[in-house]
N, C-alpha and C positions, 0 to 999 in steps of 0.2 A: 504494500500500500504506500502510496505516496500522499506525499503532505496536501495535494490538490484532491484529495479524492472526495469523489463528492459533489465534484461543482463541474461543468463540464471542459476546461481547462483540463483536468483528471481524467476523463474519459480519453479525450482527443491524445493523450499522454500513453494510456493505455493502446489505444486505436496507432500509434505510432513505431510502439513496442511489438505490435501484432503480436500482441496478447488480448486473453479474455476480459472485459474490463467487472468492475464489481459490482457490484447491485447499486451502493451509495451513486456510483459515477452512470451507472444507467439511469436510472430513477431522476437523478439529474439534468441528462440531457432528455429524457420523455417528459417533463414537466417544461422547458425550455424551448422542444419542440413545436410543443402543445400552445405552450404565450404566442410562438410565430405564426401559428396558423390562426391563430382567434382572433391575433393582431391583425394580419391579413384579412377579417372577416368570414374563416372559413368557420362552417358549423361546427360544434365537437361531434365529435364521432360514438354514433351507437350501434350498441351490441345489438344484430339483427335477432326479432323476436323467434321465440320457438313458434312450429306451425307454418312457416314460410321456408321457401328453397333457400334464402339465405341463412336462414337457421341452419339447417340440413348441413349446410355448407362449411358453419361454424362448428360445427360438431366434426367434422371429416378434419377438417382444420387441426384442432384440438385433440383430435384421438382418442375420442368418447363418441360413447353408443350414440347415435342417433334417438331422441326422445319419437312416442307413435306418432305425433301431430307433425313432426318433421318428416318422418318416412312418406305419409301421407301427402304431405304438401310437395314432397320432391317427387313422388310418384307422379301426381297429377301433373306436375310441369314436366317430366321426362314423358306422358303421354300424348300432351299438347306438343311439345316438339317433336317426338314421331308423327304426328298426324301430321300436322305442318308439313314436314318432312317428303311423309309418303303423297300427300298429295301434290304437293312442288314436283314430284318427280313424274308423277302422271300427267302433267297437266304439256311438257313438252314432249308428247310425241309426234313423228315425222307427221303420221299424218293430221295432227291438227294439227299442226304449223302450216301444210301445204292446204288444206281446209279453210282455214281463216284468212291466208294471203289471196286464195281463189276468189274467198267472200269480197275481200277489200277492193282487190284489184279487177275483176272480170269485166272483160273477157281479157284473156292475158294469153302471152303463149308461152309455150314451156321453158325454151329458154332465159325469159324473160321473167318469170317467176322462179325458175333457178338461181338466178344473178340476185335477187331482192329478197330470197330468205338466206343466200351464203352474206348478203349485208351485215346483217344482224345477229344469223346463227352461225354455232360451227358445227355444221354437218353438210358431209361429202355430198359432189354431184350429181354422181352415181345414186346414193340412196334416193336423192329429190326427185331424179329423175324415174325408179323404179317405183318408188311409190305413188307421186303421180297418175302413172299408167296403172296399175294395179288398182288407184282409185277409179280412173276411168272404163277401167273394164269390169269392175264388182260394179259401176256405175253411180259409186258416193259422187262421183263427178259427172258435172252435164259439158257434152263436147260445145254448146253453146256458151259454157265459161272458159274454156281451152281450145286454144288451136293447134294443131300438131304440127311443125313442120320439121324436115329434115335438117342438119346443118353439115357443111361438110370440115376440113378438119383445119378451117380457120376461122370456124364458129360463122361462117357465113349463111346464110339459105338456099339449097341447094336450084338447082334452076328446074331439076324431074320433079320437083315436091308436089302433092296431089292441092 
């Protein structure tokens, strides 16, 4: 111990030594810390309630059981972010993406609804282009919102095109 201990001059003493410092010289600078942030205007800080994920959280924290109201309240937030979750993930497939551009854009033609969902999404032109057609022939698609035409291999229109 040194003659500063206690005050946070003794901490920073300790922190220099890269040693552990002692309770007195902690306690010191957590009281210290504390004046600068209240001085700044920030709020003091509270221990989240039991019952809440942040409870839950303080408990994991801590390395103590989880009380039931915390189990509970972390359950229901880890079930609300699976839903969330699982329905984000349904809600991007090829073909509503090619569905909803068709809506927006129609009558459009395919390469041209290719080009304006690789804008925005990152999925191959191949898939746009196979799904598309596979819409068109299960018939989700009216050929009076697409038009088909050939392009040859410098994305031009070819001049045989029907």
């Amino acid at each position: 111990m040194s003659p500063n201990c206690g005050t946070t001059a003794g901490y920073n003493i300790h922190w220099r030594a890269n040693e552990a410092a002692c309770r007195r010289c902690k306690t010191a600078v957590a009281t210290y810390r504390r004046g600068r942030r209240r001085a700044a205007g920030a709020k003091p800080r509270t221990t989240p309630a039991c019952g809440t994920d942040s409870g839950y959280t303080l408990h994991m924290r801590d390395s103590t059981f989880p009380c039931q109201p915390c189990k509970d309240a972390h359950g229901a937030y880890q079930n609300a972010w699976n839903e969330a979750k699982r329905l984000k993930s349904r809600r991007g497939t090829v073909a509503d993406v090619v569905e909803d551009y068709v809506e927006t854009y129609a009558p459009i033609q395919v390469p041209e609804l290719v080009m304006l969902i690789q804008l925005r999404h990152d999925i191959p032109t191949g898939t746009i282009r196979a799904q598309t057609y596979l819409m068109l022939r299960d018939g989700r698609l009216s050929r009076n919102d697409i038009s088909v035409v050939r392009l040859d291999a410098f994305g031009n229109v070819r001049q045989d095109a029907p």
